[in-house]
C-alpha positions as CSV (number, residue, x, y, z in Angstrom):
1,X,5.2,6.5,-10.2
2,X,4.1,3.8,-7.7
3,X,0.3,4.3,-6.8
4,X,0.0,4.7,-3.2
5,X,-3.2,4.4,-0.8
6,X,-2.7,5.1,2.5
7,X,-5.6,4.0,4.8
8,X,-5.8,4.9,8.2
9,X,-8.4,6.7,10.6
10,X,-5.6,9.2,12.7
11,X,-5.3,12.1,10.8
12,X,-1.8,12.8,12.2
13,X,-0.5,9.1,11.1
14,X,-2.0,9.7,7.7
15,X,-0.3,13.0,7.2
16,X,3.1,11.4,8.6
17,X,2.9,8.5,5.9
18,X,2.4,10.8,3.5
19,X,4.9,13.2,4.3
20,X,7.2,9.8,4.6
21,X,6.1,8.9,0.7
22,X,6.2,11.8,-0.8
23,X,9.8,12.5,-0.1
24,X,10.8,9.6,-1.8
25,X,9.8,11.7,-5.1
26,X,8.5,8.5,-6.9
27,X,4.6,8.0,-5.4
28,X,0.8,9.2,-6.2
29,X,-0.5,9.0,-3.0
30,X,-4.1,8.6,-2.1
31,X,-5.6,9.0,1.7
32,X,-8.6,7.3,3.2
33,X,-9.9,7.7,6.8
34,X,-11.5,4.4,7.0
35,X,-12.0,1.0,5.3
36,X,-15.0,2.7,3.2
37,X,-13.1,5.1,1.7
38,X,-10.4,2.8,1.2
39,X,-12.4,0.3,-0.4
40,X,-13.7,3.2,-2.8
41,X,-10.3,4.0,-3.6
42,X,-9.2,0.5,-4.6
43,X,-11.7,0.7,-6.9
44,X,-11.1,4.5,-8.3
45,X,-7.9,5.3,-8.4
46,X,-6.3,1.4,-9.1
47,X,-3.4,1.4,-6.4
48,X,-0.4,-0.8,-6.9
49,X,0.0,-1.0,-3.0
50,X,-2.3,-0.1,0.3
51,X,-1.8,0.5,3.4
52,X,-4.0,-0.5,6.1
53,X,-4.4,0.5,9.7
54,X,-6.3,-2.4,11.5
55,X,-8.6,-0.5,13.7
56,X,-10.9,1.9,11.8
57,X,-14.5,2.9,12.6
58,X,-16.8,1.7,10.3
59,X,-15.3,-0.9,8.3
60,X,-12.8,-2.0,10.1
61,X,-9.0,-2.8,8.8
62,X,-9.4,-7.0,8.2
63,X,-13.3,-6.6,6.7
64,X,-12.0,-3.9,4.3
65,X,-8.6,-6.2,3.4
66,X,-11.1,-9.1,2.9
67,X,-13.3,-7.5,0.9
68,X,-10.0,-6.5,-1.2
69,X,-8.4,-9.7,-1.9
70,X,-12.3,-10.6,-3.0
71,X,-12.9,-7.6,-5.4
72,X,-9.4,-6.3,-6.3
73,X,-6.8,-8.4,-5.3
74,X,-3.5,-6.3,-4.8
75,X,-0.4,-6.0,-2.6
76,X,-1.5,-4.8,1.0
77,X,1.1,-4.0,3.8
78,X,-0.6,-3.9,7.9
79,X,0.1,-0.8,9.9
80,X,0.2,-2.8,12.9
81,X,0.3,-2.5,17.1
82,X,2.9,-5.0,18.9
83,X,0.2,-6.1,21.4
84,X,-0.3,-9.5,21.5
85,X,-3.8,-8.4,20.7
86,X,-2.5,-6.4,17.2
87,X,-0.4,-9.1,16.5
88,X,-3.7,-11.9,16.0
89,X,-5.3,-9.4,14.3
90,X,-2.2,-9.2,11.9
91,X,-1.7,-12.6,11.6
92,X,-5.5,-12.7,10.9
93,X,-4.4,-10.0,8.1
94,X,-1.6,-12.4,6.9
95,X,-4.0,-15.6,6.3
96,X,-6.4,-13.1,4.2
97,X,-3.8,-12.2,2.0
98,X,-1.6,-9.5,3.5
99,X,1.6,-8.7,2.5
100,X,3.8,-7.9,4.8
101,X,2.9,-5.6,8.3
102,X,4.9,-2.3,9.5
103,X,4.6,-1.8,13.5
104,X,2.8,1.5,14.3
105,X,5.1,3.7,15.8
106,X,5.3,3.8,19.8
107,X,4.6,6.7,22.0
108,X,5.1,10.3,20.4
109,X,4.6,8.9,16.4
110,X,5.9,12.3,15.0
111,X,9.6,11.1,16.8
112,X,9.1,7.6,16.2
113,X,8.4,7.9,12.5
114,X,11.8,9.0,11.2
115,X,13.3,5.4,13.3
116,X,10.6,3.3,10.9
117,X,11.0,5.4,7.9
118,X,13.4,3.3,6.0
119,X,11.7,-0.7,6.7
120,X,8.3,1.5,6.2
121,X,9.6,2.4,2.4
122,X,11.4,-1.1,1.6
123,X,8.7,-3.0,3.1
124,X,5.7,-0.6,0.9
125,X,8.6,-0.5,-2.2
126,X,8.9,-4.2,-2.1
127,X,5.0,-5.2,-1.5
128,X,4.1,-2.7,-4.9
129,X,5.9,-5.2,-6.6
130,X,5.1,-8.6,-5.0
131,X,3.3,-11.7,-6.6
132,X,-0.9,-12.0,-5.5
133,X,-2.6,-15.1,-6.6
134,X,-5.8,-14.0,-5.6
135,X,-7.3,-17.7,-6.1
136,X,-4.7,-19.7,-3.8
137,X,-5.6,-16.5,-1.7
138,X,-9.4,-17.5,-1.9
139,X,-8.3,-21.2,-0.7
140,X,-6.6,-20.3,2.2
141,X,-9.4,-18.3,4.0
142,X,-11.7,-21.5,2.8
143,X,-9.2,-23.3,4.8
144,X,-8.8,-21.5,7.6
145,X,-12.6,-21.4,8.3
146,X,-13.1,-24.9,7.8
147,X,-10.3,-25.6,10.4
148,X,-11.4,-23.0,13.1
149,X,-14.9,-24.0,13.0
150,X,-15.5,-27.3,14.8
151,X,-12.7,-28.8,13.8
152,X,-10.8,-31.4,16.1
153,X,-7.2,-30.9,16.5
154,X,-5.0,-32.9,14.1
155,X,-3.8,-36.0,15.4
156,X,-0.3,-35.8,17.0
157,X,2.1,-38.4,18.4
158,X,4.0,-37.9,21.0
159,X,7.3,-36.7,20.1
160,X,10.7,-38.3,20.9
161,X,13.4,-37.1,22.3
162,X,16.4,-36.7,20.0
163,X,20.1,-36.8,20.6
164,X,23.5,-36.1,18.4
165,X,23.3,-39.8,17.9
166,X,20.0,-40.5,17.6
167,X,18.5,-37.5,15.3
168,X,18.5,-38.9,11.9
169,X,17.9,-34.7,10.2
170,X,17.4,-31.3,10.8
171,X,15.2,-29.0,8.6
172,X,16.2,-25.4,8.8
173,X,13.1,-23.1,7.1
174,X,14.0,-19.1,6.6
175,X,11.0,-17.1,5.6
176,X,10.2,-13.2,5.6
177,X,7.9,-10.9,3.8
178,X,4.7,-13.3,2.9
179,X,6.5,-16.3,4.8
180,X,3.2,-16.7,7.4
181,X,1.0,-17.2,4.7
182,X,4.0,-19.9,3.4
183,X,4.3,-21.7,6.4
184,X,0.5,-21.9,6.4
185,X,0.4,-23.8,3.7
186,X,3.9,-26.4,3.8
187,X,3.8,-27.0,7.8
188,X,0.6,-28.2,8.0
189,X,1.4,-30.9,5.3
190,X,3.9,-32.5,7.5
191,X,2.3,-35.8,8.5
192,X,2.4,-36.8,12.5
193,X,5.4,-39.3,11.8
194,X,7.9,-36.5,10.2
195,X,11.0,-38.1,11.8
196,X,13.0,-35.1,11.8
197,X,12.8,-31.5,13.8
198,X,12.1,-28.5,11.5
199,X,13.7,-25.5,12.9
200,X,11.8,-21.7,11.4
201,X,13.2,-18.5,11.4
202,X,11.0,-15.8,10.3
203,X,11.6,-12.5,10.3
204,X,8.9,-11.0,13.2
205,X,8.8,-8.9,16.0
206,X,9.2,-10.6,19.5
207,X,5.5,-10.2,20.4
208,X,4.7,-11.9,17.4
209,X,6.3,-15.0,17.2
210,X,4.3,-16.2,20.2
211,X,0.8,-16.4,18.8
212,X,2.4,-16.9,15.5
213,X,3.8,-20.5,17.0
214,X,0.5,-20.9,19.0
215,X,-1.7,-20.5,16.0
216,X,0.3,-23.1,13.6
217,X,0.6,-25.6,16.2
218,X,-3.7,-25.5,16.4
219,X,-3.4,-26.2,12.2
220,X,-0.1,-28.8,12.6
221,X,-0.3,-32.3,13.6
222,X,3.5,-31.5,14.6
223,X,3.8,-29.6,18.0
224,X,5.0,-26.2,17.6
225,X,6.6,-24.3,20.2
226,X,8.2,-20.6,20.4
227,X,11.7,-21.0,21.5
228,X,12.1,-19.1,24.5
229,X,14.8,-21.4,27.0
230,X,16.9,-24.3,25.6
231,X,14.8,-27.3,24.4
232,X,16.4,-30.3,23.5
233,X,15.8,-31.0,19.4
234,X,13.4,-33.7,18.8
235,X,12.2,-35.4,16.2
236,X,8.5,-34.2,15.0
237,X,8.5,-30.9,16.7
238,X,8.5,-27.8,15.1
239,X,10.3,-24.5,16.7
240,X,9.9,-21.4,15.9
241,X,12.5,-18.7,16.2
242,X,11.7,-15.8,18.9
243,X,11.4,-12.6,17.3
244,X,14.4,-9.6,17.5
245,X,16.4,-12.3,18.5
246,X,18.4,-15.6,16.9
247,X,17.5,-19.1,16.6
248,X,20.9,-20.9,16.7
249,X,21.7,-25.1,17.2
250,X,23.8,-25.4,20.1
251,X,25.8,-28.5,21.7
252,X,23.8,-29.1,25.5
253,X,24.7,-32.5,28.0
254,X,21.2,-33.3,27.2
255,X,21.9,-33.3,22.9
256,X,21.5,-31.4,20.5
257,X,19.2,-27.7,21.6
258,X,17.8,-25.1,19.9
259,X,18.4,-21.5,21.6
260,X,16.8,-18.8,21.8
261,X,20.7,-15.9,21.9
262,X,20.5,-12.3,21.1
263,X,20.7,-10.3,18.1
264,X,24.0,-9.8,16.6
265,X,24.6,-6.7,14.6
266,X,26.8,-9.1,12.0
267,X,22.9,-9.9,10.7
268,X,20.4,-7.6,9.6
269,X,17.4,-9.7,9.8
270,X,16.2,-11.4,12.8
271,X,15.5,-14.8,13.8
272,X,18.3,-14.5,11.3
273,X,18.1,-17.6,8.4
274,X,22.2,-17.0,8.1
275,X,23.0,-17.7,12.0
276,X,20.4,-20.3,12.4
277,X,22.2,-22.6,9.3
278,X,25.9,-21.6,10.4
279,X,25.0,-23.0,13.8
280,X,23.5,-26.0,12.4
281,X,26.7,-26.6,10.0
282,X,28.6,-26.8,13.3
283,X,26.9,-29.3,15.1
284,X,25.5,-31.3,12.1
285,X,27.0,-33.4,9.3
286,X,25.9,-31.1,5.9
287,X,24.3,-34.5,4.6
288,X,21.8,-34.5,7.9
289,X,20.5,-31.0,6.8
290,X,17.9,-29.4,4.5
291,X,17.5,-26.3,3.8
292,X,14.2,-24.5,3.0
293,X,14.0,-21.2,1.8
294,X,10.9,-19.4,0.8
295,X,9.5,-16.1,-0.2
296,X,10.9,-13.3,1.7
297,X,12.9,-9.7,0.4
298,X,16.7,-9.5,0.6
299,X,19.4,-12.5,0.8
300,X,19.0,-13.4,4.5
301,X,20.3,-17.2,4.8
302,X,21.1,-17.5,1.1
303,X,25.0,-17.8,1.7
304,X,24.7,-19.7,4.3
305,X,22.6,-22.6,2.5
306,X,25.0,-22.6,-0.8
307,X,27.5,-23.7,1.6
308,X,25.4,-26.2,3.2
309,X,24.2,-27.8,-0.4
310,X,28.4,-27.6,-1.4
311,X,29.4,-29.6,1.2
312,X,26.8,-32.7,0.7
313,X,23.1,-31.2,2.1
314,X,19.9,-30.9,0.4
315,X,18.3,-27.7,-0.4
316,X,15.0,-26.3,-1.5
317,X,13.7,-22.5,-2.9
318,X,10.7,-21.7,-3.8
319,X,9.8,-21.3,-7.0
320,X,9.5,-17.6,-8.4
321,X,5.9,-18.7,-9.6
322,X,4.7,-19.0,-6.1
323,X,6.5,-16.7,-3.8
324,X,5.2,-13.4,-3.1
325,X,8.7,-11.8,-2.8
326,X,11.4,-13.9,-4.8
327,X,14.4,-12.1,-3.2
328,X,15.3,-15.0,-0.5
329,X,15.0,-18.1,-2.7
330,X,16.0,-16.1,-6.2
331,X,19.6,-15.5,-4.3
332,X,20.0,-19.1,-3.5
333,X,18.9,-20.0,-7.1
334,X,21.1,-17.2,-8.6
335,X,24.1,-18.4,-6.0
336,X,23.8,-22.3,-7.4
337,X,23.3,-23.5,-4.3
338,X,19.4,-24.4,-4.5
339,X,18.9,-28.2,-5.4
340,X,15.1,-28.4,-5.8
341,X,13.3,-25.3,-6.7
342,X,9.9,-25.8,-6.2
343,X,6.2,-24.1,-6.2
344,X,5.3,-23.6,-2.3
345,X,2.6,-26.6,-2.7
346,X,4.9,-28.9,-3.3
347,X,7.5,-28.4,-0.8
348,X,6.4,-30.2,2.1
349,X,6.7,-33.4,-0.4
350,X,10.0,-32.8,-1.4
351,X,10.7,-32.8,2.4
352,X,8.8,-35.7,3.6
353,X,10.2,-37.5,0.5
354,X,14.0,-36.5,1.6
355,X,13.1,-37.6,5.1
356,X,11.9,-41.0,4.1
357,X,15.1,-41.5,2.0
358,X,17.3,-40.8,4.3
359,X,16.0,-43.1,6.9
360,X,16.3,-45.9,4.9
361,X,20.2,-45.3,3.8
């Protein structure tokens, strides 16, 4: 049986989670109203998983996940609104150790609830079994103080246009389920000079890929920008995939662009990983690529970056050790097709080293 607390102050959405879990025959559910009684419970009843609604009376959703990932640190997956103003808050929730995030259900939740059912169970089924490193946990909200409290902007240099002829590389980065927390921690790394563009695709709702580009680009000395129109690739900018829809390379008169194109049902995930590396296979010599891919559930972009590594690129998974979810980068390991495999600190050298390397040949 997976231990199950459910936190959250609507008695209706607390009954409708349960309801949700318990049919699934295989959880010992707890409830709590607020983030008091969830913190009791965490200590109590030892739950392999919580869930947390953000806005609780009393203590509130991101003090009682805080005082978690101090006291007890375990798996914790955000019930979540898709206002920009739930979405900060749930990337707030993602730098303090969060899991993973569910969007609360839209308008009449008793309808809605039966549409979210089956991401609400993978996403809870694969959090109770997900990696916490409660210490590197510790160190990011250290970080992420130090950096939002007087702290200047990193430098940044102005970026250069790029063209077919003229770009050098192309990083492709596929994240999911504890990829913000990732991306945290390898995009800041990048130094101001990074010749090359890095192109993300992580698996997020539309109205959170905004403020989740905004946020990095305050940590980055890179630029980061939320593709939303056509923008021309250049080198030391960092775009991020809009959510519920693709990130894909495409040939423009002004060079090489990345594009912002709808969702195709051929993918599950979106920004899909898969679509954004098959794109860049067709514009893009497979020796001017590198492929990144970190902690996330399911296969999402693992075909697609064997092919790239047979056919001359460079690849990089995270290491098991590291990632909170090892389905992503385990598939590319398990399909041969991962060159490096490395723990999620030392990525952004294996990439900067790559870059170097290949501006010298």
């Amino acid at each position: 049986m997976i231990r199950l607390l459910i936190a959250d102050d609507s008695a209706l959405m607390r009954k409708l989670l349960e309801t949700v879990f318990l049919a699934e025959g295989d959880f010992d559910i707890r409830l709590a109203k607020n983030g008091n009684e969830a913190l009791a419970l965490v200590h109590s009843f030892d739950p392999q998983v919580v869930t947390l609604d953000i806005q609780m009376p009393g203590m509130d959703g991101l003090t009682c996940l805080g005082r978690i990932m101090v006291e007890a640190p375990r798996p914790v997956v955000m019930i979540s609104s898709l206002t920009e103003t739930g979405a900060e808050e749930t990337l707030q929730a993602m730098e303090l150790g969060a899991i993973d995030f569910v969007a609360k259900p839209a308008g009449t939740a008793s309808l809605e609830i039966d549409r979210l059912r089956p991401i609400l169970v993978e996403k809870v089924r694969a959090a109770a079994g997900a990696r916490i490193r409660s210490t590197l946990r510790l160190k990011e909200r250290i970080r992420h103080q130090l950096r939002t409290v007087g702290t200047p902007p990193p430098a940044r240099a102005k970026p250069a246009k790029g063209s077919t002829d003229t770009l050098l590389g192309l990083v492709l980065m596929g994240t999911s389920t504890g990829g913000p927390a990732a991306l945290d921690i390898v995009l800041p790394q990048l130094p101001a000079g990074f010749p090359w563009p890095v192109m993300v695709a992580q698996h997020m709702p539309a109205s959170f890929t905004g403020p989740f580009a905004r946020r990095l680009d305050r940590q980055c000395a890179l630029q980061v920008v939320e593709v939303t129109r056509p923008a021309v690739l250049q080198a030391g900018v960092i775009y991020i995939g809009r959510g519920d829809a693709d990130l894909v390379v495409s040939a423009r008169p002004g060079g090489m662009t990345a594009m912002s194109v709808p969702a195709q049902r051929d993918y599950p995930w979106h920004p899909s990983v898969e679509r954004m590396v098959g794109s860049a296979l067709e514009h893009f010599a497979a020796q001017q690529l590198v492929g990144v891919l970190m902690t996330g559930m399911g296969n999402d972009g693992a075909a697609a970056m064997t092919r790239l590594r047979q056919q001359g690129g460079r690849t990089i998974a995270e290491a098991e050790s590291t990632a909170v979810v090892w389905g992503m980068p385990g598939e590319l390991v398990k399909q041969g097709g991962a060159e490096f495999v490395r723990p999620i600190e030392e990525i952004a050298a294996v990439l900067i080293d790559l870059a170097g390397a290949h501006a010298v040949r």
